[in-house]
C-alpha positions in Angstrom: 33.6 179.3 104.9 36.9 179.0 106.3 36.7 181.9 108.1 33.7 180.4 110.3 35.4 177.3 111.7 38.0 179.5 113.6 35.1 181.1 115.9 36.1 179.1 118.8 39.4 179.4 118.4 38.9 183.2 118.1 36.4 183.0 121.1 39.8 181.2 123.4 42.4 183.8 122.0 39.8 187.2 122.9 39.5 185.5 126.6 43.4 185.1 126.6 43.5 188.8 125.6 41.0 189.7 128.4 43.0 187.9 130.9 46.6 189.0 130.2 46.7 192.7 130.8 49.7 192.8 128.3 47.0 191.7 125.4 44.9 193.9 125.9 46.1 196.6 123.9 46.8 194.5 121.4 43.1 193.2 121.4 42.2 194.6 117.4 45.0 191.5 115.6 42.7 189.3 117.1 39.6 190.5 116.5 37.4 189.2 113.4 36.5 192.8 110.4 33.1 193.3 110.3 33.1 196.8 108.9 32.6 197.0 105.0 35.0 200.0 104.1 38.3 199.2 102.2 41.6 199.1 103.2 42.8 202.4 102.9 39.7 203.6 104.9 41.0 201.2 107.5 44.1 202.8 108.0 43.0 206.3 107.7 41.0 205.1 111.5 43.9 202.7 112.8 46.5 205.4 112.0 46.2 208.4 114.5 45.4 205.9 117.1 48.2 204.2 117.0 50.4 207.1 116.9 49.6 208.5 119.9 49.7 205.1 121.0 53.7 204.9 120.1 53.7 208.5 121.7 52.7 207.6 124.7 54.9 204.6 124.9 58.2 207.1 124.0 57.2 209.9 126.3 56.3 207.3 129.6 58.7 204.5 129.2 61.7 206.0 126.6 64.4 205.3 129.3 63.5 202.0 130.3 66.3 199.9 129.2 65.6 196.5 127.2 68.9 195.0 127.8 72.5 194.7 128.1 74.9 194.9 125.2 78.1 192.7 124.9 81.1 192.8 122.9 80.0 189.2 121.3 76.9 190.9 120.3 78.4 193.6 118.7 81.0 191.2 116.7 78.7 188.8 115.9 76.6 190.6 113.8 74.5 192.2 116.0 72.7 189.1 116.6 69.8 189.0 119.5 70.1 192.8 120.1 66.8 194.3 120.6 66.6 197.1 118.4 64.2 197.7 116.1 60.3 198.1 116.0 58.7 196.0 113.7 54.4 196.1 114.2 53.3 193.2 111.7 55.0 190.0 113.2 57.3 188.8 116.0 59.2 185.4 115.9 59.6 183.3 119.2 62.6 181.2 119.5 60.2 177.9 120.4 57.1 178.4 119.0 57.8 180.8 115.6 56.4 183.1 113.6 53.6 185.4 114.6 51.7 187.2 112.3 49.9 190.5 114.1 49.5 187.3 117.3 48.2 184.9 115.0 50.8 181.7 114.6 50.8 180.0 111.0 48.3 177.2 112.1 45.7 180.0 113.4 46.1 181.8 110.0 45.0 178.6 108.3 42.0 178.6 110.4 41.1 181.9 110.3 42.2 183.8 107.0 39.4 183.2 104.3 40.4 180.8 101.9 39.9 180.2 97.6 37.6 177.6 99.0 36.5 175.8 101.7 39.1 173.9 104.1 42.1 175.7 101.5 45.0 177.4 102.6 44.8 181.4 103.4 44.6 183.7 100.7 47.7 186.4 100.9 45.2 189.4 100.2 43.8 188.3 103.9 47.6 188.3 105.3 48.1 191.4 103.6 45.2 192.7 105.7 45.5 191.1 108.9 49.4 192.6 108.9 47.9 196.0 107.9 45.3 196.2 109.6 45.6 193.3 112.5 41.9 192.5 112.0 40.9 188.9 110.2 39.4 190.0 107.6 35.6 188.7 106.0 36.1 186.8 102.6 33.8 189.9 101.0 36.7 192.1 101.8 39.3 189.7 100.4 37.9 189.5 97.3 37.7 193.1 96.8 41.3 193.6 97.7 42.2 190.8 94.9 40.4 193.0 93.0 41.8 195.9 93.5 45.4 194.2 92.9 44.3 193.0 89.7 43.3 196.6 88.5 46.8 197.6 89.9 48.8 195.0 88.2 49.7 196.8 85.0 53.7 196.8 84.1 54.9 199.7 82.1 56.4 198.0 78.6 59.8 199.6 79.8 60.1 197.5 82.3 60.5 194.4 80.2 62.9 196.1 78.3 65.2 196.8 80.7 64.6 193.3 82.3 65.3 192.0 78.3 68.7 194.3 78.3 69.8 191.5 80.5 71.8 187.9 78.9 69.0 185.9 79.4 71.1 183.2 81.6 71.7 186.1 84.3 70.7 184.9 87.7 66.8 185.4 87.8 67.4 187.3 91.3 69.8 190.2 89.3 66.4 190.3 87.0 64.0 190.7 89.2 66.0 193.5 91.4 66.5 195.3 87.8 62.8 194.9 87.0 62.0 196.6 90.2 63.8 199.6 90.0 62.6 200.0 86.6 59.3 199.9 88.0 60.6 203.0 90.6 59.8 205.5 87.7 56.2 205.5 88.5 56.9 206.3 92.3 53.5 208.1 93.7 55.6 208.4 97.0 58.7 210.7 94.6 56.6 212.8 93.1 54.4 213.7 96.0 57.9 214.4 98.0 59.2 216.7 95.0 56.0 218.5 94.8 56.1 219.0 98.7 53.9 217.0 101.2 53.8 216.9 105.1 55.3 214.4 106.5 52.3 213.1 108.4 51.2 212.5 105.0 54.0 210.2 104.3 51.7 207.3 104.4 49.3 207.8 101.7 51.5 207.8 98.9 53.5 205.1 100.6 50.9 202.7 100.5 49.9 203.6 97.0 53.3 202.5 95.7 53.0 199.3 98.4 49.8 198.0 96.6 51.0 198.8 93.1 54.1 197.0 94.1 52.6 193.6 95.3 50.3 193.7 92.6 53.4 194.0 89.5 56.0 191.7 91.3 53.8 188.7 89.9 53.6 189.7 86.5 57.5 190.6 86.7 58.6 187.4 88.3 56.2 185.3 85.8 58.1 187.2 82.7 61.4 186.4 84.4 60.5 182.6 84.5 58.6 182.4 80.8 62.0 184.5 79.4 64.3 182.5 81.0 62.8 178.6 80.7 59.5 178.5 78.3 61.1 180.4 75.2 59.6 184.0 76.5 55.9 182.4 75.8 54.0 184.7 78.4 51.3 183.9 79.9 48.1 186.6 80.9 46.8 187.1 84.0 43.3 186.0 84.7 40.7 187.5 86.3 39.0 185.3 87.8 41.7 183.9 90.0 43.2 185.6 93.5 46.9 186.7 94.1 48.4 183.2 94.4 46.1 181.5 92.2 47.4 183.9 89.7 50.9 184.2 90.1 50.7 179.8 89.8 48.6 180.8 86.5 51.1 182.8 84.9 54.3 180.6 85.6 52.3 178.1 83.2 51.0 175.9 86.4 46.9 175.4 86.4 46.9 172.7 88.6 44.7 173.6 91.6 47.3 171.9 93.9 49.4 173.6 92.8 47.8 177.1 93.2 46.8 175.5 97.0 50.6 175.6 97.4 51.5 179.4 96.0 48.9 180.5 98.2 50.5 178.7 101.6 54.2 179.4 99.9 53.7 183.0 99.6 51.5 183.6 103.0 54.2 181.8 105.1 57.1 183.5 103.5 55.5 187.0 104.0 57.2 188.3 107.5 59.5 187.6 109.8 59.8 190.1 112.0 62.4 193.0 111.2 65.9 191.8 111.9 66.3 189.1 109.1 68.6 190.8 106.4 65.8 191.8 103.6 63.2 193.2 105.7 66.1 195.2 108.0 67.5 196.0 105.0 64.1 197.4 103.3 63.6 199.2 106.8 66.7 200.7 106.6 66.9 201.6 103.1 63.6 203.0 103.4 64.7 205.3 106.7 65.8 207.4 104.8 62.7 208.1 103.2 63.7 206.3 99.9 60.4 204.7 98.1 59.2 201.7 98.4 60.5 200.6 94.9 64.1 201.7 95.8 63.5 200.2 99.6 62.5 196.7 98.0 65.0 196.7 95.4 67.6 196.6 98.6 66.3 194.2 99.9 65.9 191.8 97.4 69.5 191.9 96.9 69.8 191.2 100.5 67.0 188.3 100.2 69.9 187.0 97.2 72.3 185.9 99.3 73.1 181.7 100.1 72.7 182.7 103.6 69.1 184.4 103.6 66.8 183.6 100.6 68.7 182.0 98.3 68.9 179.2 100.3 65.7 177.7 99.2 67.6 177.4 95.7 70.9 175.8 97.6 68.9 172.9 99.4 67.6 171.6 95.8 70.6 171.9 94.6 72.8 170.3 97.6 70.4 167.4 97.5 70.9 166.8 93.8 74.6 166.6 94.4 73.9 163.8 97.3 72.6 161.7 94.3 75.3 162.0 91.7 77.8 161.2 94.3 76.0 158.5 96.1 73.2 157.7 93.8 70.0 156.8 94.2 69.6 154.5 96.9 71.3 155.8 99.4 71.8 154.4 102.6 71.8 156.5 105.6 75.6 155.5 106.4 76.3 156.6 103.4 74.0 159.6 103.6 76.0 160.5 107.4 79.4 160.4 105.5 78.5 162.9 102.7 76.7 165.1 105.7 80.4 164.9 107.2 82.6 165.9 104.1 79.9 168.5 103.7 80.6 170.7 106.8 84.4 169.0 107.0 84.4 171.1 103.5 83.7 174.3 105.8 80.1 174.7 104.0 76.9 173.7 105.8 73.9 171.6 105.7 71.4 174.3 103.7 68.1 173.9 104.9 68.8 173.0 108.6 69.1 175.4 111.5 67.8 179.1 112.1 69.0 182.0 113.6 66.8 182.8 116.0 64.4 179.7 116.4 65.5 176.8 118.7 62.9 174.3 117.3 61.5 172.9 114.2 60.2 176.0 111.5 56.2 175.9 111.8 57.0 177.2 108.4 58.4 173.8 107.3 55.7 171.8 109.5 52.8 173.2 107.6 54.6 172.5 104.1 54.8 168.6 105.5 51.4 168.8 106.5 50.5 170.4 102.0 52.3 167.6 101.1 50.6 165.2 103.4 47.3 166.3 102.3 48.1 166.4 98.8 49.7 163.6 97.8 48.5 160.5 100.0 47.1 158.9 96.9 49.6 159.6 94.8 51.4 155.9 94.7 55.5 157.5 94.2 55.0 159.5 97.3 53.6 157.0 99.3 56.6 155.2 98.5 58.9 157.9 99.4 57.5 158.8 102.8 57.1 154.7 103.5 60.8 155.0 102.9 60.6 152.1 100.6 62.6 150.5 98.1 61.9 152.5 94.9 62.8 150.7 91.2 62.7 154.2 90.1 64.6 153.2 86.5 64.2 156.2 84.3 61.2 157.5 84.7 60.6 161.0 84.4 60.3 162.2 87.9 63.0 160.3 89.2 65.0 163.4 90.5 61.5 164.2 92.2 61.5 161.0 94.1 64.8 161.3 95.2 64.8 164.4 96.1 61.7 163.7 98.4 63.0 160.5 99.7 66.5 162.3 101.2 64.3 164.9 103.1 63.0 162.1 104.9 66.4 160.3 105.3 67.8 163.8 105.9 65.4 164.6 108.3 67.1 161.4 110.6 70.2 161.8 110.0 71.2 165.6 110.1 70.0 166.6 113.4 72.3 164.3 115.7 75.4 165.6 113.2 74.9 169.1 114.0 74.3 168.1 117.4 77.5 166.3 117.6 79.1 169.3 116.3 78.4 171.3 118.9 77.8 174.6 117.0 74.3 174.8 116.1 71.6 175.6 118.6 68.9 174.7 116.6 69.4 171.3 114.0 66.1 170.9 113.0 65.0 171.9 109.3 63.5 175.5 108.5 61.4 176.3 105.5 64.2 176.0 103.0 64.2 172.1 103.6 61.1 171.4 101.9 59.2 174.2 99.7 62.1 173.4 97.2 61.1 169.8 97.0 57.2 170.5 96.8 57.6 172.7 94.0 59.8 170.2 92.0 57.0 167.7 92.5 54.7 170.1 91.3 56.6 170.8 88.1 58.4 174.1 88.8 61.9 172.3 89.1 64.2 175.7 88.2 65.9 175.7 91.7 67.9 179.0 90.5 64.2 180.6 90.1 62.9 179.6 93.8 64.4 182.8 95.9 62.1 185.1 92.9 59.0 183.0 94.6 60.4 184.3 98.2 60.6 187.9 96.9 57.2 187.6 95.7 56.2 186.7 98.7 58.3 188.9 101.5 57.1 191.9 99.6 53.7 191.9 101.4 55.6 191.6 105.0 58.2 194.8 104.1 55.6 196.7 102.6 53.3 196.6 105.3 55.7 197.7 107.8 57.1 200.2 105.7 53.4 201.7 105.6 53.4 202.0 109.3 57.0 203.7 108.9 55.3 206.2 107.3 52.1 206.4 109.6 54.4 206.1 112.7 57.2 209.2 111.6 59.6 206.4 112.4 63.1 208.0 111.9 66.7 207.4 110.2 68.0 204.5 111.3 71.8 204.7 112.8 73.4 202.7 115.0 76.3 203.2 116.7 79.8 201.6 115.4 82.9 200.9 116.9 86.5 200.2 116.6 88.0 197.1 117.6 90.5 199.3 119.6 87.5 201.3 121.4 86.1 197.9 122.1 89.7 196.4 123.7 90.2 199.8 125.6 86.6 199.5 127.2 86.9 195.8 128.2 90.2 197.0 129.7 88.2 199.4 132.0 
């Protein structure tokens, strides 16, 4: 089992714990389950514990300040304020993503996997950010189960999504199918009937779960309607969250259920400031349901700047080709990088807004495609950066496409470098899970951001739980007139 390999590295990370003082609390995200109740039991324990936990942190340390506020701060976007709490990850600037302490490669090692050396099932991310405890593969499978028996979408939900021209963008679809999904809110009724707010929780996670386990079956109708004639495709049983959601898009091949399962664990979380989760957090402040909460923030996830730039990277690449064609050189490749950002647009796929190095996120999409496809003879010739007689064979906009990542991956950095604007040139996960799903077959680039929903539901909802749990309150921040601000620096 997958689970077992990551003992020593579980062994190093419980002695790190042990010797940082700071850890210590935070001992239970890296410790390995080893009760059998469910999840729900889980948080029923984990719950009062941490709020007096967040009690005591309010009542002995509330007026410690975290930092200093400037005016470029405040005008650009709010960006690097410290101002939210967000429990299930935290991203550093050089190393990435966290998940509950556990960075992308120690997920792979740890979470059990479909099978043995595979990537980490999402049920066990779902978990780990829930609970912060790895969890045993027993307990995985149960929770796949229990999605399954969830996953049942009302037939009004369809309609409405089918009220829809069937060319509308398949992000404007999936937002509609989720708030027609918000009529069977266990968190709205329980709130019109009258519950306690340190009750909050339970129907919060009820809608949570029932959540993740539709958004599959809506995402997969959205795809079938839109680009296989509306020929729908059942779930089946037998196969886990990702295996399933690869399933009913029409894709069987186990590689490519390999890759849903990595795609939609490393596109889970990501901490709270990026727009969809803050916007889901926010949204859900004020006590709207989950449905509602998400339905914000997929709309926030739609936008070329956030999530929809998965779909822009494809499609910028494509336009590389028609304009230079097929074999182009990495002159040419510099000059059409120039006109580009000369144009006032940018280079989608490269550069992040808080990390200063390479997207672990990407790395561990290299390293799919690595493992993958050595054999297969077009990619060796694409990452041997050979010469390819492509002609007009069928995957030809495949091999392209992979062959300027590699090109792309030489020659964009030093031009955003040179530019002098960009902290951080190197590519983020945008600049390759487009091109591994085109390989794979699933070449819609408009559909890709409806993959990232999928996906960043398990991160907001998990958070939003704890919301709940912890009685976190309205969020509102203070605004300000550009007078008040020119009057203050004045002072």
């Amino acid at each position: 089992m997958v689970f077992h390999r990551g003992a020593s590295l579980l062994t190093k990370l419980r002695s790190r714990a042990v010797q940082q003082p700071g850890l210590r609390n935070s001992v239970r995200w890296f410790q390995v389950q080893t009760s059998s109740e469910d999840l729900h039991s889980q948080l029923k324990e984990l719950i009062p514990e941490q709020q007096e936990r967040l009690k005591k942190l309010r009542s002995e340390h509330g007026k410690v300040q975290l930092g200093n506020i400037t005016v470029d701060m405040v005008l650009g976007g709010m960006r690097g304020m410290t101002g939210l709490l967000w429990e299930t990850s935290l991203l550093d600037a050089e190393e990435g993503i966290r998940f509950r302490g556990l960075s992308i490669p120690e997920c792979q090692k740890l979470l059990p996997a479909a099978k043995s050396g595979g990537e980490p099932l999402p049920e066990g991310l779902l978990w780990l950010l829930l609970t912060g405890k790895v969890p045993t593969k027993e307990q995985v499978d149960s929770l796949s189960k229990e999605l399954r028996n969830r996953a049942t979408v009302p037939d009004h939900v369809y309609k409405t999504i089918d009220a829809l021209p069937v060319d509308a963008h398949p992000m404007t679809q999936f937002a509609t199918g989720v708030m027609a999904l918000q009529v069977q809110s266990e968190f709205q009724k329980a709130y019109e009937k009258g519950i306690h707010k340190s009750k909050y929780w339970e129907p919060t996670y009820e809608d949570s779960l029932s959540l993740i386990a539709q958004l599959p079956i809506v995402a997969s109708y959205i795809y079938r309607r839109m680009y296989k004639n509306g020929q729908v495709i059942p779930m089946d049983d037998s196969l886990d969250y990702g295996g399933n959601f690869a399933h009913m898009l029409g894709f069987d091949d186990p590689a490519m259920q390999e890759l849903m399962r990595l795609y939609v664990t490393i596109h889970s979380d990501h901490e709270g400031g990026n727009v969809s989760a803050h916007t889901g957090h926010l949204v859900a402040s004020a006590l709207s349901d989950p449905y509602l909460s998400f339905a914000a923030a997929l709309n926030g996830l739609a936008g070329p700047l956030h999530g929809l730039a998965n779909q822009e990277v494809l499609l910028w690449i494509k336009s590389v080709v028609e304009e230079c064609g097929e074999n182009v050189s990495k002159e040419d490749l510099k000059k059409y990088v120039w006109k580009t950002l000369n144009s006032g647009k940018v280079v989608p796929g490269y550069g992040h807004g808080v990390l200063r190095n390479t997207d672990p996120r990407y790395t561990c999409q290299r390293e799919f495609a690595l493992k993958h496809m050595p054999e297969d003879p077009l990619f060796k010739l694409v990452t041997a950066l050979a010469l390819i007689n492509i002609g007009v064979h069928s995957d030809s906009v495949i091999l392209i496409c992979l062959l300027q990542v590699s090109n792309l991956y030489e020659v964009v950095p030093p031009i955003l470098l040179e530019l002098g604007k960009v902290k951080n040139p190197w590519p983020n996960v945008d600049a390759h899970s487009g091109v591994l799903l085109n390989y794979y077959g699933l070449t819609e680039a408009r559909y890709y951001t409806v993959l990232f929903g999928v996906s960043r539901a398990i991160g907001i909802c998990a958070q939003l739980i704890w919301d709940r749990a912890l009685g976190l309150p309205l969020e509102r921040p203070k605004s300000v007139t550009m007078e008040w601000l020119e009057k203050h620096c004045k002072k």
